[in-house]
N, C-alpha and C positions, 0 to 999 in steps of 0.2 A: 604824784600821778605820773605812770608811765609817759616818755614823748613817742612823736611818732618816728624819732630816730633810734630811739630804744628796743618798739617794738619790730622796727624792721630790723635789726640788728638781732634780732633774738629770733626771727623767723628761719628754718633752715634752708639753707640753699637750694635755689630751683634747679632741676638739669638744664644742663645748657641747653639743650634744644626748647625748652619752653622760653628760652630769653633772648629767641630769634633766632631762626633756622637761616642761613646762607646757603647757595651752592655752593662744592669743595671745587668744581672747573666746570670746563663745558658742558651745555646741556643740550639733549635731542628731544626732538619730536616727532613721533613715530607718525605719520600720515600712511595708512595700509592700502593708497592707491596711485599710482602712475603722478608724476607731474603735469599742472596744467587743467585739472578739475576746482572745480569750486572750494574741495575741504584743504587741498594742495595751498589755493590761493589766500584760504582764510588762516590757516596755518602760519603761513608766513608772516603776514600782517602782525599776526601775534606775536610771532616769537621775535621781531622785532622789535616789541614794548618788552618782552622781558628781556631783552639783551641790555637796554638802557635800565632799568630798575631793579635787576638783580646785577650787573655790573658782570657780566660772564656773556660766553659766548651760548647762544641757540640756536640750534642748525635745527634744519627742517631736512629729517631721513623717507624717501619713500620707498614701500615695500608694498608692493603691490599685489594680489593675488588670493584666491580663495575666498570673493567676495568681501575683502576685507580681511577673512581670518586669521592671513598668513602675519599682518603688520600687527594684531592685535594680540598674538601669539607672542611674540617678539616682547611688547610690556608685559605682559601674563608673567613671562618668567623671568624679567629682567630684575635687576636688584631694588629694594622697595629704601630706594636712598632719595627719590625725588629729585634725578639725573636724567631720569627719563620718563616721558610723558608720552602720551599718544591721543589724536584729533581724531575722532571716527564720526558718522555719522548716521541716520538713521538706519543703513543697512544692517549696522551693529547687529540689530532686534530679529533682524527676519535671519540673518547668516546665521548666528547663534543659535537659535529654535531650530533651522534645519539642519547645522552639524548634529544636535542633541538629536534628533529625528535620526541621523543616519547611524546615531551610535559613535557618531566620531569626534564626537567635540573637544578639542583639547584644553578648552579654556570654560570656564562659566562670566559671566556679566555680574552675577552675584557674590560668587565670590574672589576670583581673582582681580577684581580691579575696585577701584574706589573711585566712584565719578567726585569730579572737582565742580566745575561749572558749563553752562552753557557758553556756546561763541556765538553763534548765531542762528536764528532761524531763518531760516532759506526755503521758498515755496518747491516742492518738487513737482517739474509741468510734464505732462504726457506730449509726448511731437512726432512730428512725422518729417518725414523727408519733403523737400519741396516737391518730388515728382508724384506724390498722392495727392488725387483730389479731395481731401476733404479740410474741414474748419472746424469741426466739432465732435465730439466722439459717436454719435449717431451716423454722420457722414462716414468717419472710418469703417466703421462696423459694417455698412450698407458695402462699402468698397472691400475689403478682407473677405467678405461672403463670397463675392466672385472670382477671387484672385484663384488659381490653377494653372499650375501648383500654389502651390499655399507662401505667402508672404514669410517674409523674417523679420522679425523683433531680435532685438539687441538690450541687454545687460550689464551689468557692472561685476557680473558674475554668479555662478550658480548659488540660488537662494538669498541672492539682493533682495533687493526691496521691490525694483524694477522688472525680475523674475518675477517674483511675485504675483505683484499685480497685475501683472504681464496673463498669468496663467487665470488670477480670480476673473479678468475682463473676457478671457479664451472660454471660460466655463459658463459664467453669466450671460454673455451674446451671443453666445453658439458659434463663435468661429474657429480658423485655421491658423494656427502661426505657429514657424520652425524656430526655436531659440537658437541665436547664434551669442554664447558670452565672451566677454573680454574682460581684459587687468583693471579696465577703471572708464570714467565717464570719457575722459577724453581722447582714448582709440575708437568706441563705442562712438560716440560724434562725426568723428570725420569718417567712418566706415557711413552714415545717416549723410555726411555732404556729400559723401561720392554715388551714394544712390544705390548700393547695397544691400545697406538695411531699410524698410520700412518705416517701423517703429520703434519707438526706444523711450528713454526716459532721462533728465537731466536736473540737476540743480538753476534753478533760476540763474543765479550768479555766474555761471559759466555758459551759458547757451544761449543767455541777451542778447548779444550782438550777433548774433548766427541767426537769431531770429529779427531782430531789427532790421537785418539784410534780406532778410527773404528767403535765407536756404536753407531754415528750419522752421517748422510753424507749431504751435502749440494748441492742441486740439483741447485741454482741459490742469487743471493745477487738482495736484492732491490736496490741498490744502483747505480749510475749513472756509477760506476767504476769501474773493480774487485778489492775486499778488498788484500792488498799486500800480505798478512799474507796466501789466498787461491787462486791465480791467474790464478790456474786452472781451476775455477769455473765461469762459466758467469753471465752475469748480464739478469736481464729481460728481457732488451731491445733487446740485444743479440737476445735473445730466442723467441721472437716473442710477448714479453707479456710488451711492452713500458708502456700502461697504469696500471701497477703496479710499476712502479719507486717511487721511496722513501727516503728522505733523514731522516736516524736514528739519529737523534741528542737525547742529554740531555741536561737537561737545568733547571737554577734555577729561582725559582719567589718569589715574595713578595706577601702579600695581597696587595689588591688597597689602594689607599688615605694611605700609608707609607709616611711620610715626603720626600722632594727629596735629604738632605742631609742626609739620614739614606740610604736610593736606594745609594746614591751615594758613600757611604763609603761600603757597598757591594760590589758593582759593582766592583768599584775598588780591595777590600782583593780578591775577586772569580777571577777576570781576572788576578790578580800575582799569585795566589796558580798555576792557569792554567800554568803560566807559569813558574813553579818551577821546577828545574831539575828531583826530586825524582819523582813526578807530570807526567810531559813530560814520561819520561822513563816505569812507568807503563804502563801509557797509549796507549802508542805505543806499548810494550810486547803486549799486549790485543788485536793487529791489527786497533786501535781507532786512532781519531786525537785530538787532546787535543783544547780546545778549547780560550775561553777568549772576547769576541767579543763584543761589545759595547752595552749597555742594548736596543738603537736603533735598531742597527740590529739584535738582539735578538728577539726582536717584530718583525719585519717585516716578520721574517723569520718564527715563531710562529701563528700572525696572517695570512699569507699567505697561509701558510698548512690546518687553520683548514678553512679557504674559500673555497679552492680546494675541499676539502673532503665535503663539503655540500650538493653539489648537485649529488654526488657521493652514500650518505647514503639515499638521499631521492630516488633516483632510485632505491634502493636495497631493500626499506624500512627495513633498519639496526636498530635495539632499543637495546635499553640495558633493560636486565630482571631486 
């Protein structure tokens, strides 16, 4: 009878890369928005846990611009050696569908990149400057109806997410607002502390404490839920505005045609950092859920979003400039 040192002995050799994939040196991570935003903040965190368990360095690169496209552009064509990564998040779905809208897409979701896993979900809250009176998005609406000239809402860029729903709430309630975009959530902010901008849009995680002080207030969460962290605050749905639900995730990708054991030894370091105590605990402080979820449903949940928003962008006709 064959042993079982015989039969491995007689098995052919597997490629190296199925017998554990290393980085060859340092590695980046593409964040395609300004530093100091929430995907900026969860980026880091990250690349931290792979710095200590792949034994190499991870910097955290940001490229900001084009609603994200410019940073996610940047992975699209970079070498598919699993050297470089990029952290995007929900904007992904709405920038994508309106490059494709304007005929200018340089990249697709489907096929240039290969989602790895989720990092986090993070509630995205609709807010206003402290110098608006209202608390809830019926009081905005009441308030923007009068404004003359017409209020400004602020972006993370043409055909964000925040665009977006920025224009479905302008359509729905009858009102006025000038879009004014910017690189990323945290010029868009402090343009909303200094009294600027009216309205805008932000990740939970990065506009907490701006709103725990009083100089941001959160009139409603995209989110199917209230965020724990603001429970007095309602959700869209709530409020009469169902077709603005959103779910704020972050999420990592590869380029496409990455080997599948190079994805797969990702997959896996990004799904344990997820679930690393230090990890956890942040991310909940932030009012976020931490995530880790299978590079499958990672896709499904990524593909899906930016289907939904298609036909959404082309009724709006949404482009990115």
């Amino acid at each position: 009878m064959p042993t079982r040192r015989s039969l491995l002995m007689a098995m052919p050799a597997l490629p190296a890369l199925a017998q554990g994939w290393s980085p060859s040196g340092p590695m980046r991570i593409i964040v395609p928005f300004p530093a100091g935003g929430t995907t900026d903040l969860l980026a880091r965190l990250y690349a931290q846990r792979l710095t200590e368990a792949l034994g190499v360095s991870v910097v955290v690169e940001n490229r900001g611009g084009g609603g994200g496209s410019i940073g996610a552009d940047v992975v699209a064509k970079a070498a598919p050696d699993g050297q470089t990564l990029l952290f995007h998040n929900l904007t992904f779905s709405t920038t994508t569908a309106a490059l494709e809208f304007a005929g200018r897409a340089p990249h697709s979701i489907e096929r240039d990149f290969a989602p790895l896993t989720l990092g986090a979900n993070v509630p995205m809250m609709l807010l206003v400057g402290a110098q608006v009176p209202a608390q809830n998005l019926g009081e905005f609406i009441a308030w923007a109806r009068a404004q003359n000239p017409a209020a400004f809402y602020g972006s993370t860029g043409p055909g964000s997410t925040i665009n977006l729903m920025a224009e479905v709430l302008k359509r729905d309630a009858n009102i006025r607002m000038d879009h004014v975009p910017f690189r990323g959530a945290a010029p868009l902010v402090q343009e909303m502390l200094a009294g600027r901008i009216a309205f805008g849009g932000d990740q939970l995680s990065s506009s907490l404490g701006h709103i725990r002080g009083g100089t941001l207030r959160p009139i409603a969460t995209l989110a199917s839920s209230r965020a724990s962290a603001l429970p007095q605050v309602g959700t869209v749905r709530e409020q009469g505005f169902a077709n603005l639900e959103m779910l704020g995730w972050n999420g990592f990708f590869a380029p496409a045609r990455t080997p599948e054991p190079i994805l797969a030894r990702l997959q896996a370091e990004l799904a344990a950092a997820a679930r690393h105590p230090a990890v956890v605990s942040r991310i909940t402080e932030l009012g976020a859920e931490p995530g880790g979820n299978s590079a499958a449903e990672f896709t499904a949940q990524v593909h899906g979003q930016v289907a939904a928003m298609r036909p959404l962008v082309r009724e709006l006709r949404m482009t990115v400039e």
